[in-house]
C-alpha positions in Angstrom: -25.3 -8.5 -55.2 -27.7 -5.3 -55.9 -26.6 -2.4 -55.4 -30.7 -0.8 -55.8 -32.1 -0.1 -52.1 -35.5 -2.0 -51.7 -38.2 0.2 -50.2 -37.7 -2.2 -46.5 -34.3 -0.9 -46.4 -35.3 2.6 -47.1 -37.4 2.4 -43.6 -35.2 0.7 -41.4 -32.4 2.9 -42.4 -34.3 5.9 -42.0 -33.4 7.7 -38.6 -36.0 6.4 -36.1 -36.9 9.0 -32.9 -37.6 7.2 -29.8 -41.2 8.6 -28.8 -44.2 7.1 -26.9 -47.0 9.2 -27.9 -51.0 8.2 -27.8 -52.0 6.7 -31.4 -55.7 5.7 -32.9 -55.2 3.7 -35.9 -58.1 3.0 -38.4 -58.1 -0.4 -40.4 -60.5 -2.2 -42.0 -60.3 -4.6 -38.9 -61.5 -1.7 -36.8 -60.4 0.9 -34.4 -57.6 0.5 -31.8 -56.1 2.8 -29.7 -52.6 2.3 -29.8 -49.0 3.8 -28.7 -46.0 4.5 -30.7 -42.6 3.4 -30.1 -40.4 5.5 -32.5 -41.2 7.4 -35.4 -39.1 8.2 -38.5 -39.5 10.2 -41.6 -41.0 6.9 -43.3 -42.8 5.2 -40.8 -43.7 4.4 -37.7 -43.5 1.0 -35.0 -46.6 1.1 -32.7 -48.2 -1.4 -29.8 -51.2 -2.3 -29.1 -53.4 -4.4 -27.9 -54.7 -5.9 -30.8 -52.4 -4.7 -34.3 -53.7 -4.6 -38.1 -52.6 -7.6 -39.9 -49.5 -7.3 -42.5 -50.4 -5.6 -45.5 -53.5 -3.6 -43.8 -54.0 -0.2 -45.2 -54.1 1.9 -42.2 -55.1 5.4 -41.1 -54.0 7.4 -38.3 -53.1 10.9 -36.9 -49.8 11.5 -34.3 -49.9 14.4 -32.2 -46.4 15.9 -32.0 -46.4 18.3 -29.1 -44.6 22.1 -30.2 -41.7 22.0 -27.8 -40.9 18.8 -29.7 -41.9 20.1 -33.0 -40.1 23.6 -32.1 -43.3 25.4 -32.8 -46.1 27.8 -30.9 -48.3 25.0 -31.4 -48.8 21.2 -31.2 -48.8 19.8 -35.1 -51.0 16.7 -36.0 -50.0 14.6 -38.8 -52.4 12.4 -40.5 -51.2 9.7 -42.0 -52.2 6.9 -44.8 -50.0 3.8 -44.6 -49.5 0.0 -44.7 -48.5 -2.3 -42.0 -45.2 -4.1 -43.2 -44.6 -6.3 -40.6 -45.1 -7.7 -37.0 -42.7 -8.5 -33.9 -42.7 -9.4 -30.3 -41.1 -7.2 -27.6 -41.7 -9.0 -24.6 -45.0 -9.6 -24.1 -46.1 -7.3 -26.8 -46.6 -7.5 -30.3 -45.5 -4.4 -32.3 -46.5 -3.1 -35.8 -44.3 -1.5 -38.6 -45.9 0.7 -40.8 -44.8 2.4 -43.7 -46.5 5.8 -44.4 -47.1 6.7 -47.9 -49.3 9.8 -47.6 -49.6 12.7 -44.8 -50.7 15.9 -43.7 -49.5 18.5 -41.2 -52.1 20.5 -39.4 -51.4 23.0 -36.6 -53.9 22.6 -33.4 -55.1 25.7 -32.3 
């Protein structure tokens, strides 16, 4: 048994916030419009209706409003990641996505 964290484990046992916030992600599939479904330091799970396949290099910005952010302003963070993996929630597939690059910008 390993006791060396794999970079999978990292994400899932990152501390995920429950947040449904408006999402365009960029692949080399296309453009979708998309919607998160919780957010952590590492990544993020999102639906859509279409989602980049596993392994996908994605783009995208999240809008985190200031009264969530604790700011004067709403914060955008744009992000460079990889899908990880797929799964079904009901009727709807959802995408995992670790990020491995991003930058905050305030809005205003």
């Amino acid at each position: 048994m390993s006791a060396v964290a794999t970079e999978t484990d990292q994400v899932r046992t990152a501390v995920r916030f429950p947040m449904r916030l408006p999402l365009q992600v960029t692949s080399e599939q296309g453009q979708i419009d998309a919607l998160t479904e919780n957010i952590s330091a590492n990544g993020i799970l999102f639906t859509g209706p279409v989602v980049p396949e596993v392994d996908s290099r994605i783009e995208f910005i999240i809008r985190m409003p200031a009264a969530v952010m604790g700011t004067e302003e709403d914060v955008s963070i744009q992000c460079v990641g990889r899908v990880v993996r797929h799964q079904r929630q009901g009727e709807e597939t959802q995408a995992a996505a670790i990020i491995d690059e991003y930058c905050l910008r305030t809005e205003g």
